[in-house]
Backbone as ProteinMPNN parsed JSONL, in Angstrom:
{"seq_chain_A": "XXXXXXXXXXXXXXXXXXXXXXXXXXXXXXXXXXXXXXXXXXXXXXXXXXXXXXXXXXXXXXXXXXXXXXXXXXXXXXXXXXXXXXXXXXXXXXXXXXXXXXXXXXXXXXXXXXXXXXXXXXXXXXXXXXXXXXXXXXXXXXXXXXXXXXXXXXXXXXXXXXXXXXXXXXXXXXX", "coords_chain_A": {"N_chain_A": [[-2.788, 3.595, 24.047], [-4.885, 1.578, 25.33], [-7.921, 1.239, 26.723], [-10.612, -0.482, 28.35], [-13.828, -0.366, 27.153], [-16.11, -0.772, 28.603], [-15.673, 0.252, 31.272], [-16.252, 2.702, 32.059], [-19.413, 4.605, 31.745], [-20.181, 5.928, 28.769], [-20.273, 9.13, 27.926], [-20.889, 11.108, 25.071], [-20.076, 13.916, 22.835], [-20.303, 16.537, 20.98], [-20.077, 19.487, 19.049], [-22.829, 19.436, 17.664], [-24.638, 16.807, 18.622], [-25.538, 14.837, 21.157], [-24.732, 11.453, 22.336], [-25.917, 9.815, 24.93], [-26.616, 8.51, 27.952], [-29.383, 6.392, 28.145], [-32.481, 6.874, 30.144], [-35.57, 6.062, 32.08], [-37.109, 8.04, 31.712], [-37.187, 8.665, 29.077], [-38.998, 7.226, 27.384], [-41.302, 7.167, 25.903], [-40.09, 8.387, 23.564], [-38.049, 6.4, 22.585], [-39.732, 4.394, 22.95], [-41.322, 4.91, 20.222], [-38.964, 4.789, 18.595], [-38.852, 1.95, 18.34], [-41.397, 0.931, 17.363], [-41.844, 1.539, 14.975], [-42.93, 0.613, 12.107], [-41.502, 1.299, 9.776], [-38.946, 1.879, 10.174], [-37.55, -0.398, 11.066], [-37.311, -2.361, 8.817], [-34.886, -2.4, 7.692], [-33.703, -3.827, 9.666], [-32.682, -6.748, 11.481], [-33.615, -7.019, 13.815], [-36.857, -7.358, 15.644], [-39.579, -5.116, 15.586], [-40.706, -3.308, 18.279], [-44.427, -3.6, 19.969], [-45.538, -3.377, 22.106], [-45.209, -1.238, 24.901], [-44.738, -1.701, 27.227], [-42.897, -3.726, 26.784], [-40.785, -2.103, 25.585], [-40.104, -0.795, 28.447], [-39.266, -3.028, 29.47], [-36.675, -3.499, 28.21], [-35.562, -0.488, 28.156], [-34.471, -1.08, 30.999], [-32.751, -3.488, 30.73], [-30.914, -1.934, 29.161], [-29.398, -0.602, 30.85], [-28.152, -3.049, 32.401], [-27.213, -4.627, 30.841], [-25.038, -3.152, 29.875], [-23.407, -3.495, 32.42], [-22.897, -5.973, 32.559], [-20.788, -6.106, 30.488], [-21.629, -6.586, 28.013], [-22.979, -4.865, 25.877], [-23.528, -1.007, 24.758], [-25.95, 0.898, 24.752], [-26.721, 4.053, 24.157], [-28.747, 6.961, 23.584], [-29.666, 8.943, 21.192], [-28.767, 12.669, 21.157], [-30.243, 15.867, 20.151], [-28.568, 18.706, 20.586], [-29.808, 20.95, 21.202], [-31.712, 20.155, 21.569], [-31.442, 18.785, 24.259], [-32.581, 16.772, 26.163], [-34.917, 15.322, 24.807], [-34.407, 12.038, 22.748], [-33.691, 11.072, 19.656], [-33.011, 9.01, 18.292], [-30.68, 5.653, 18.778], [-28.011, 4.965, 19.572], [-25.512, 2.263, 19.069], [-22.775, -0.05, 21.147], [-21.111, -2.525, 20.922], [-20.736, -6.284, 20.919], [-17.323, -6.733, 22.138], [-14.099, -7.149, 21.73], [-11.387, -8.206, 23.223], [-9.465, -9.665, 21.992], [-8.403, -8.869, 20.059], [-9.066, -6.449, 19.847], [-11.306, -5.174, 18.69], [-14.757, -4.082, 18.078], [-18.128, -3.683, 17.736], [-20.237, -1.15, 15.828], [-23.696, 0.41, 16.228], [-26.645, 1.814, 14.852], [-29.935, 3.569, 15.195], [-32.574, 5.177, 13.735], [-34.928, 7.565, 14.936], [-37.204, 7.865, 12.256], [-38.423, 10.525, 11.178], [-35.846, 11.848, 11.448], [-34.528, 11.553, 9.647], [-32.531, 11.628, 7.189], [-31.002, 13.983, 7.629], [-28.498, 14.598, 8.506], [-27.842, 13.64, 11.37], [-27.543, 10.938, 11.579], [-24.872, 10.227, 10.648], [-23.667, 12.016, 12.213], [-23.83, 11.302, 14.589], [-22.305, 8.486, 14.007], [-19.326, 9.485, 13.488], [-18.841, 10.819, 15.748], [-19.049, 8.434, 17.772], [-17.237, 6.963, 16.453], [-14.988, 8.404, 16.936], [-14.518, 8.66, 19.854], [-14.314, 5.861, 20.517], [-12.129, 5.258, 18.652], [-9.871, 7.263, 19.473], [-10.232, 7.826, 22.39], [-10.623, 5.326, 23.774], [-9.076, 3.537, 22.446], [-9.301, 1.689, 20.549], [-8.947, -0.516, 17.626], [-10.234, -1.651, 15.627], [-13.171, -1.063, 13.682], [-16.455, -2.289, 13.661], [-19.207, -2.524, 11.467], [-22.539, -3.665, 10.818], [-24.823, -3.788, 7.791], [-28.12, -4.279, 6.392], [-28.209, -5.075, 3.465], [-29.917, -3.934, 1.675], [-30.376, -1.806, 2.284], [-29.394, 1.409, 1.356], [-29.143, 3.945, 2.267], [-27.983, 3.98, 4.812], [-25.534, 2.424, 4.467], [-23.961, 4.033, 2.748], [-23.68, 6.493, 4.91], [-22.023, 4.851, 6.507], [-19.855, 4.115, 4.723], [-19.043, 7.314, 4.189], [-17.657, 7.092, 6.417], [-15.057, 5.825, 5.615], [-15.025, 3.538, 5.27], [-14.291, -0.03, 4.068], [-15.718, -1.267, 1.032], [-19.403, -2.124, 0.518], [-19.682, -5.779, 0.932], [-17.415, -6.549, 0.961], [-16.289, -7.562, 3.304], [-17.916, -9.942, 3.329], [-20.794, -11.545, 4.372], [-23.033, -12.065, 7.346], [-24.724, -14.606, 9.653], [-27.166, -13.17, 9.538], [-27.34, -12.195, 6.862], [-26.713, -9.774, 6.941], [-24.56, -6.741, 5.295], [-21.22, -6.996, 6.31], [-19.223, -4.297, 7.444], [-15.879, -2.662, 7.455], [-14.614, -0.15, 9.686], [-11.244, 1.187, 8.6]], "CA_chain_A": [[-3.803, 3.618, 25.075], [-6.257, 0.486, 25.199], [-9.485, 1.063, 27.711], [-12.055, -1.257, 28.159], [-15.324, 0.106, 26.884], [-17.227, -0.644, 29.785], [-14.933, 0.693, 32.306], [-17.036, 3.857, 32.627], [-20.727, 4.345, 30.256], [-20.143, 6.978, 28.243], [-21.201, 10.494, 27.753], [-20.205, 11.696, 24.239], [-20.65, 14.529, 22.302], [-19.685, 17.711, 20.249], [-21.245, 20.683, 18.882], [-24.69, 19.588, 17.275], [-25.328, 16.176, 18.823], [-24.926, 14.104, 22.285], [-25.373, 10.578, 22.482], [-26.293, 9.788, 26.259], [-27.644, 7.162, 29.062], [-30.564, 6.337, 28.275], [-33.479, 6.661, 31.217], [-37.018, 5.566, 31.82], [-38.148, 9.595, 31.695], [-36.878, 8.308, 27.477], [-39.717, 5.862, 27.277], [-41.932, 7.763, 24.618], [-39.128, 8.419, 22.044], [-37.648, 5.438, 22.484], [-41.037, 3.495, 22.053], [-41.418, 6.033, 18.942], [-38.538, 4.2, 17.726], [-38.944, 0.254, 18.229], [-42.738, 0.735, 17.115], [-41.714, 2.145, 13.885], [-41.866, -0.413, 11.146], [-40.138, 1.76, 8.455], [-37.346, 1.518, 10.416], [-37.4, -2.2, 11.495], [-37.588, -3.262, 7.512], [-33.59, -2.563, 7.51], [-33.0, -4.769, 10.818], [-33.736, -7.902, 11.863], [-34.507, -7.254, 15.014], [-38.233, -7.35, 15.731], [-40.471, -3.96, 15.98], [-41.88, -3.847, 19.925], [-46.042, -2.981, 19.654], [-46.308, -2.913, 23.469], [-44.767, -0.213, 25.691], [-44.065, -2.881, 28.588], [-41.693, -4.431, 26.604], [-40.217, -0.919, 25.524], [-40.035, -0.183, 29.247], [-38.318, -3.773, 30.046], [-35.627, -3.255, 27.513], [-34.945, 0.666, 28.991], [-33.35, -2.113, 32.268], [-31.924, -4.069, 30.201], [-30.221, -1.02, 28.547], [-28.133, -0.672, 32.058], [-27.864, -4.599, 32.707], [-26.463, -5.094, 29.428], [-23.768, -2.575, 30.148], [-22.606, -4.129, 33.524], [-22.526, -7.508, 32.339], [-20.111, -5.705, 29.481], [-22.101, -6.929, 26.67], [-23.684, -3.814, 25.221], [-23.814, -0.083, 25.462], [-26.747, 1.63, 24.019], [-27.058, 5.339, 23.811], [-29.42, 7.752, 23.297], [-29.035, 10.133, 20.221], [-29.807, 14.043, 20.687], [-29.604, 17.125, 19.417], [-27.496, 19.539, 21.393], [-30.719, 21.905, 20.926], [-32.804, 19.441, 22.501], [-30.846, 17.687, 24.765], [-33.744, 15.902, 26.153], [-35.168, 14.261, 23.297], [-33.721, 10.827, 21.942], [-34.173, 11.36, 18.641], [-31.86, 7.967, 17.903], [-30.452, 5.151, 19.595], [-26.858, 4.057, 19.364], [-25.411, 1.111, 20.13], [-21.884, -0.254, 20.827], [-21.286, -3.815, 21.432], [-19.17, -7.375, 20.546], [-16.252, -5.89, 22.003], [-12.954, -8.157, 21.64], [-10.182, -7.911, 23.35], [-7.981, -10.032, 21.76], [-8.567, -8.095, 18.437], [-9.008, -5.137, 19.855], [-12.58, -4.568, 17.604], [-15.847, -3.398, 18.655], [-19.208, -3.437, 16.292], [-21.298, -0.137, 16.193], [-24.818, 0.242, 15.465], [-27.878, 2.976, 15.277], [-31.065, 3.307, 14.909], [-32.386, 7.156, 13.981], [-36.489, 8.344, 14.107], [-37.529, 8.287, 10.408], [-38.637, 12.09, 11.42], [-34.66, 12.748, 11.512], [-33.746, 11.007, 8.271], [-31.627, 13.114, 5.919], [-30.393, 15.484, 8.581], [-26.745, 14.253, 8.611], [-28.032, 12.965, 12.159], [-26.792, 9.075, 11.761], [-23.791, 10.229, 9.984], [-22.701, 12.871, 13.148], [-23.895, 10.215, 15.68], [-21.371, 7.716, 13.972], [-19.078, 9.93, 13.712], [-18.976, 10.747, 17.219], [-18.589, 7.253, 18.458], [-15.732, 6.407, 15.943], [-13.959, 9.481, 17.5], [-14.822, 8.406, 20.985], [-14.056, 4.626, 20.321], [-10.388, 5.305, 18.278], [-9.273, 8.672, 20.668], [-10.834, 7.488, 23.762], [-10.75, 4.038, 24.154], [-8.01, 2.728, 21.706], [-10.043, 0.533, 19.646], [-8.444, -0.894, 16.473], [-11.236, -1.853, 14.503], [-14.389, -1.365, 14.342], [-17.175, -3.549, 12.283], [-20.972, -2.382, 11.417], [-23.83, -4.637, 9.996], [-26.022, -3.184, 7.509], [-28.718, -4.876, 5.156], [-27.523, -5.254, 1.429], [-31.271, -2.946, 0.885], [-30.731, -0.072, 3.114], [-28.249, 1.984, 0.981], [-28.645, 5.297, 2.905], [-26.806, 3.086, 6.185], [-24.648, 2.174, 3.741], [-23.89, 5.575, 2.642], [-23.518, 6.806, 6.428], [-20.901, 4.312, 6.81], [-18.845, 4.81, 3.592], [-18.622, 8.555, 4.314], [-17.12, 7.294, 7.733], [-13.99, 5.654, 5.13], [-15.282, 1.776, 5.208], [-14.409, -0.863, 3.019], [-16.892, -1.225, 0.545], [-19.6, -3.066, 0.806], [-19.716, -6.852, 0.861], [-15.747, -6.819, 0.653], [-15.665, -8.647, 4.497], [-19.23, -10.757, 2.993], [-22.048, -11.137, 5.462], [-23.175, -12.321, 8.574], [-25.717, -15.243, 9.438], [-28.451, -13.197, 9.238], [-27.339, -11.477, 5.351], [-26.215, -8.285, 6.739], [-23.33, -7.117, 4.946], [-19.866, -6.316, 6.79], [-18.086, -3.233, 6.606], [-14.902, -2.688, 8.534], [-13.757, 0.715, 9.807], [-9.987, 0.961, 9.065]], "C_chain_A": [[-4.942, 2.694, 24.653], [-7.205, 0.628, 26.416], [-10.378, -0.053, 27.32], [-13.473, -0.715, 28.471], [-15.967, 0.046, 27.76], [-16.611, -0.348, 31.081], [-15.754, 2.271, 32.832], [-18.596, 4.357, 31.493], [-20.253, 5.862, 30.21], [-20.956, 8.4, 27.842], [-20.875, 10.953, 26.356], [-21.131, 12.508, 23.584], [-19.961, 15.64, 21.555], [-20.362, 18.372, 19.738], [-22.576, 20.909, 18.583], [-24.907, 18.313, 18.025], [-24.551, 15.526, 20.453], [-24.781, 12.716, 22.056], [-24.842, 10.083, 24.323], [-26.455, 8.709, 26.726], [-29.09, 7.265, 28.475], [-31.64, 5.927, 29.49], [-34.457, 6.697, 30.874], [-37.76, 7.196, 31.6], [-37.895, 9.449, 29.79], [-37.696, 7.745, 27.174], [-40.285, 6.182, 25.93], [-40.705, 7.755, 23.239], [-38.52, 7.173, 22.26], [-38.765, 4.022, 22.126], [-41.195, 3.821, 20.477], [-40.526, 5.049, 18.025], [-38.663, 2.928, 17.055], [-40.035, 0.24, 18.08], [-42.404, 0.847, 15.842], [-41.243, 0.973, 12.749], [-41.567, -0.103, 9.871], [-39.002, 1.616, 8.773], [-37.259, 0.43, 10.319], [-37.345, -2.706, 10.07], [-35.56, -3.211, 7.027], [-33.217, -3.225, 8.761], [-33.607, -5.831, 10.968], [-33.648, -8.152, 12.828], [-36.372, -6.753, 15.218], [-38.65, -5.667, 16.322], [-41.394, -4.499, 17.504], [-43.325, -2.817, 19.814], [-46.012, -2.493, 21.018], [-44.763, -2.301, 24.072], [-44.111, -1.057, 26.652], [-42.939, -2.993, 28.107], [-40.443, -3.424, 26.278], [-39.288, -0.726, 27.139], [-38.83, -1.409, 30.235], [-37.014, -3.34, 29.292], [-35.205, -1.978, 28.135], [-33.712, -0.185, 30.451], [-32.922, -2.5, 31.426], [-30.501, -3.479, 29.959], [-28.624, -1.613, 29.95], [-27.297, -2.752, 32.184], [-26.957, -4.844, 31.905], [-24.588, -4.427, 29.459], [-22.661, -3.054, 31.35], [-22.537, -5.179, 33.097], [-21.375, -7.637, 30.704], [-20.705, -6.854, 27.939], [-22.429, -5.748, 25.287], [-23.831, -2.509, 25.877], [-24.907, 0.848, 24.363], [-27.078, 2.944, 24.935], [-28.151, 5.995, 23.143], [-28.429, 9.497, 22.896], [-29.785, 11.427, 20.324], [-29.104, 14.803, 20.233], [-28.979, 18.4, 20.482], [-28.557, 20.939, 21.506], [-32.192, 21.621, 21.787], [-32.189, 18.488, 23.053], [-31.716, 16.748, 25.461], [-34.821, 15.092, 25.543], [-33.773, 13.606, 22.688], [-34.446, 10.896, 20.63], [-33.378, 9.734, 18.07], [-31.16, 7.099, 19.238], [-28.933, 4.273, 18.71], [-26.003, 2.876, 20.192], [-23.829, 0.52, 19.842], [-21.476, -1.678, 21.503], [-20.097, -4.887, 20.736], [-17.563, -6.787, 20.833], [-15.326, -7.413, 22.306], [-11.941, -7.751, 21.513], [-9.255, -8.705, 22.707], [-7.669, -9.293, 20.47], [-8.576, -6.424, 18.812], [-10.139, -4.389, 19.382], [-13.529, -4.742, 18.774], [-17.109, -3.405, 17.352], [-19.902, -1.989, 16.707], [-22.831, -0.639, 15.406], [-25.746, 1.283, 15.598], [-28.569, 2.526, 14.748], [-31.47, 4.944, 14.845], [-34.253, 7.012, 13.902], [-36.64, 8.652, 12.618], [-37.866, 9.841, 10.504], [-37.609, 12.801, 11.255], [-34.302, 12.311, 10.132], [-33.533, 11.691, 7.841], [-31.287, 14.838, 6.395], [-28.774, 15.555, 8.557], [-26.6, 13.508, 10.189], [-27.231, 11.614, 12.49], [-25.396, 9.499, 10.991], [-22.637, 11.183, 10.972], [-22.619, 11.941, 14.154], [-22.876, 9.008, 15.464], [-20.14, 8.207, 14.188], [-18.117, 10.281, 15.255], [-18.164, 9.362, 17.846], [-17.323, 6.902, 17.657], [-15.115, 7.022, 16.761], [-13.441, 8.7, 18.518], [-13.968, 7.196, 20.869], [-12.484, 4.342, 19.593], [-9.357, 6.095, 19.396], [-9.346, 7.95, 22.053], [-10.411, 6.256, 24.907], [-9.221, 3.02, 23.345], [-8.117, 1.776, 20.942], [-9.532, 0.619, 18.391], [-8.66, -0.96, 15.3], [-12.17, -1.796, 14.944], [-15.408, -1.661, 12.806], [-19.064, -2.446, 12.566], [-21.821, -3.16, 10.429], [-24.378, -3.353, 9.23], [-26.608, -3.991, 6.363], [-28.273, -4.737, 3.978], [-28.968, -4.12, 1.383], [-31.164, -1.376, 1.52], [-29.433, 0.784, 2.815], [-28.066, 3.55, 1.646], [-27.812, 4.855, 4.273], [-25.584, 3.607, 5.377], [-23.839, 3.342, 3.169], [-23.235, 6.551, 3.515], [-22.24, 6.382, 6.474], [-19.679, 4.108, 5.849], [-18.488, 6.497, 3.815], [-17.471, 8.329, 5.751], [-15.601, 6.145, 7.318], [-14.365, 3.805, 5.537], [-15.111, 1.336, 4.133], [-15.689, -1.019, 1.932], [-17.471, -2.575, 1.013], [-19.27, -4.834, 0.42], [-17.988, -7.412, 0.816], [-15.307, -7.587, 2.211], [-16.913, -9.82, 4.377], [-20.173, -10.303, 3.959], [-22.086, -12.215, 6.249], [-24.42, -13.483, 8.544], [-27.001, -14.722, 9.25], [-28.581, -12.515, 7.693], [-27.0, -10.232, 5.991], [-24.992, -8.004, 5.827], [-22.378, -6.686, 5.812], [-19.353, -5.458, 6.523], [-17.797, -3.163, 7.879], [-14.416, -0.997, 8.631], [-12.192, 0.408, 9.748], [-9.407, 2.099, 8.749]], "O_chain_A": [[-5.779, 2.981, 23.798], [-6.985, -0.289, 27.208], [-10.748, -0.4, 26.198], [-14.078, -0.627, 29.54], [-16.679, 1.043, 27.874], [-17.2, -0.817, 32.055], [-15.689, 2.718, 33.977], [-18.374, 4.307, 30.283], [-20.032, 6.678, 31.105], [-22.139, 8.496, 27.518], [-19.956, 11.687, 26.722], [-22.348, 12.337, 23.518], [-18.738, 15.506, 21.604], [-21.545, 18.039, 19.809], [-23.319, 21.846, 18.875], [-26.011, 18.62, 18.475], [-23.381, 15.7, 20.796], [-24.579, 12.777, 20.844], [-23.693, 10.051, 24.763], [-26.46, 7.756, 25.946], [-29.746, 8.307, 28.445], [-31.689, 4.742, 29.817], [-34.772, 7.131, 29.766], [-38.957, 7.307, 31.335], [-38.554, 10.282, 29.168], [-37.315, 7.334, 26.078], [-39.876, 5.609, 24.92], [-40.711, 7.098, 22.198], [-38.92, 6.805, 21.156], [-38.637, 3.06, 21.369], [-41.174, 2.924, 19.634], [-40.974, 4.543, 16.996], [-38.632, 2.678, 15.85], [-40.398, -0.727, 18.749], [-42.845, -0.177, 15.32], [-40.132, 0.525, 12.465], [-41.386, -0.918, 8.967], [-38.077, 1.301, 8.024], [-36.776, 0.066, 9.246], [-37.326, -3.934, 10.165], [-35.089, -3.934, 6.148], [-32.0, -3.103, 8.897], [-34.795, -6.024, 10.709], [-33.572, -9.334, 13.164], [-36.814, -5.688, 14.788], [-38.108, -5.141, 17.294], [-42.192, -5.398, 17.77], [-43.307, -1.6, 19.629], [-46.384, -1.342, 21.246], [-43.625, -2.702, 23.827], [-42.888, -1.021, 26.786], [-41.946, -2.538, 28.673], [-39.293, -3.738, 26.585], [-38.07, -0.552, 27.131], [-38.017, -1.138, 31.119], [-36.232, -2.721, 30.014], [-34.251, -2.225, 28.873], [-32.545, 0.111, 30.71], [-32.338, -1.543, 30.916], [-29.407, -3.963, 30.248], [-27.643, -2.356, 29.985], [-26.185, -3.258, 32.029], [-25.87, -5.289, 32.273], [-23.494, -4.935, 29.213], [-21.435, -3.005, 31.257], [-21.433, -5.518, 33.523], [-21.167, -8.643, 30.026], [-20.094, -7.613, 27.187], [-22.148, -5.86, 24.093], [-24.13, -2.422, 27.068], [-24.521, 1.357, 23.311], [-27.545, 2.936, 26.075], [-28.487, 5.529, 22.054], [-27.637, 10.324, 23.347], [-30.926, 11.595, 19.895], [-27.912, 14.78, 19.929], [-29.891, 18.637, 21.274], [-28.037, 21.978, 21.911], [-33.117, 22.255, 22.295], [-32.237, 17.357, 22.567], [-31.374, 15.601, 25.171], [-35.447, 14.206, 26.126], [-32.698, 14.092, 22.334], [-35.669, 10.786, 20.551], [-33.439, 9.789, 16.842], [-31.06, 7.561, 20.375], [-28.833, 3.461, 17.791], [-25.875, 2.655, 21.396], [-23.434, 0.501, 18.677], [-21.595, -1.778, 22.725], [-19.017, -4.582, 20.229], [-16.777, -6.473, 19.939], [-15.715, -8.426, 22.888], [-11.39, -7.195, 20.562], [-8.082, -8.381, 22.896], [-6.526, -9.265, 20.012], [-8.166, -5.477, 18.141], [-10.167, -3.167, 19.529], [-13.364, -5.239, 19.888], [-16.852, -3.132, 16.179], [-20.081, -1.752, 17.902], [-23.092, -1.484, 14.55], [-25.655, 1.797, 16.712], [-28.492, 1.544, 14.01], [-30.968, 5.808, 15.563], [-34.806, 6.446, 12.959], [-36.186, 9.622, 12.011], [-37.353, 10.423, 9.549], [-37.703, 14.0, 10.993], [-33.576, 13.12, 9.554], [-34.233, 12.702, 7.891], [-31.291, 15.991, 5.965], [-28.071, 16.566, 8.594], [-25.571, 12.879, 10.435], [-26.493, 11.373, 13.445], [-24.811, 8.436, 10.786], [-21.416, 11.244, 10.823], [-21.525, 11.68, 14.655], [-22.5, 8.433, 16.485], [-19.526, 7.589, 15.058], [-16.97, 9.961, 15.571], [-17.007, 9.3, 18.262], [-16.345, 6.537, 18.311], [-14.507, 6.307, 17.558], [-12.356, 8.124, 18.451], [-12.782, 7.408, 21.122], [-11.781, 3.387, 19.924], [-8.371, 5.631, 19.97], [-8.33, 7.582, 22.643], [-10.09, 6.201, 26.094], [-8.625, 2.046, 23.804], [-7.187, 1.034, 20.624], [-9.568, 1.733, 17.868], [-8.022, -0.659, 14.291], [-12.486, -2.159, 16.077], [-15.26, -1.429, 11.607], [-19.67, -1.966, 13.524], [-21.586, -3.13, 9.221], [-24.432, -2.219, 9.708], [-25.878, -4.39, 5.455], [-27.852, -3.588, 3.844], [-28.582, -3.186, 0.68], [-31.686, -0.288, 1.278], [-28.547, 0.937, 3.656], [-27.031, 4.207, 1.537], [-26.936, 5.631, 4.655], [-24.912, 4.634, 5.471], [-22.651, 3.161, 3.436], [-22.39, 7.339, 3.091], [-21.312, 7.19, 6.489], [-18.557, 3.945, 6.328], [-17.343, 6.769, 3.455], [-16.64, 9.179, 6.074], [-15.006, 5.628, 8.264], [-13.573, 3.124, 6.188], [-15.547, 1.912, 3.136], [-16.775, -0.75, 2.445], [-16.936, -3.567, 1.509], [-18.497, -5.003, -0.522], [-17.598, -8.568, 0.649], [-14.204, -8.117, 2.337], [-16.942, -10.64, 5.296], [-20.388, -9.149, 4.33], [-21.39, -13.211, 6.05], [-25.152, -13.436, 7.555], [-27.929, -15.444, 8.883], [-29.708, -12.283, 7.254], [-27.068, -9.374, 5.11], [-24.328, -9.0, 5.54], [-22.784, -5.62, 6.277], [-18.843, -5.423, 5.403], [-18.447, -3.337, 8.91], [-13.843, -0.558, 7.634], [-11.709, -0.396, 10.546], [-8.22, 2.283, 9.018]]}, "name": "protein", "num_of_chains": 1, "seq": "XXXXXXXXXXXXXXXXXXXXXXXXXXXXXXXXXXXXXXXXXXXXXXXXXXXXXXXXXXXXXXXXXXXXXXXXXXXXXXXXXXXXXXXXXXXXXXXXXXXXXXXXXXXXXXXXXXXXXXXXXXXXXXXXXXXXXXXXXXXXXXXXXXXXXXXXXXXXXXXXXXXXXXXXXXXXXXX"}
């Protein structure tokens, strides 16, 4: 069974966490996150100061998904299903390979919950079970060893064993 990922946006979830659509009633926690530059020092995508731009990106979110580029999710807790506590993201999908990259982002407030490690989790499930996906690839900085960590518990190559990416992330391959 091969699906194409953007054939329907996904709802997923299981006993402690969801990850969801994200909507504009998300704006606050989702600003919360892309303001936050403890997080942003393991990505190199840019920390957003202003809310606007928070509030353009929320469209995007959808846009991105119909134009099958990107599907970003909002991470909760099954306790608070209305709070995004995390934002996951599933993207580069290639059909001739069959692969897919994941990615999150978690509130430093959740760190060391098991949070980013159920939220991956999750989407592997989703993304092997679901969808039929082959492989799947995640970036993470050579400095941010709790990622790194996350994604070794989830049976990845070690690091640097597929090298890195133009911007120095390193590669690790779900297989």
């Amino acid at each position: 069974m091969n699906k194409n990922p953007y054939e329907q946006f996904p709802h997923i979830s299981d006993d402690e966490i969801t990850l969801r659509k994200i909507f504009d009633i998300d704006l606050d926690e989702i600003f919360e996150i892309y303001r936050n530059e403890e997080l942003f020092k393991y990505s190199p995508v840019m920390i957003k100061k202003n809310k606007n731009t928070v509030v353009n990106m929320i469209g995007h979110f959808e846009r991105d998904f119909h134009k099958k580029k990107c599907i970003f999710l909002g991470i909760c807790l099954n306790n608070e299903p209305e709070k995004v506590v995390g934002i996951a993201e599933i993207f580069d999908y290639s059909n001739e390979v069959n692969m897919i990259t994941i990615g999150y982002r978690l509130n430093n407030k959740f760190w060391g919950n098991g949070i980013a490690t159920k939220a991956v989790r999750v989407m592997v499930d989703y993304l092997f079970n679901d969808i039929g996906i082959n492989r799947i690839q995640a970036f993470v900085m050579p400095e941010n060893i709790k990622s790194q960590n996350v994604l070794k518990k989830m049976v990845l190559l070690k690091r640097g064993q597929l090298g890195r990416d133009i911007l120095g992330r390193d590669k690790m391959l779900l297989i």
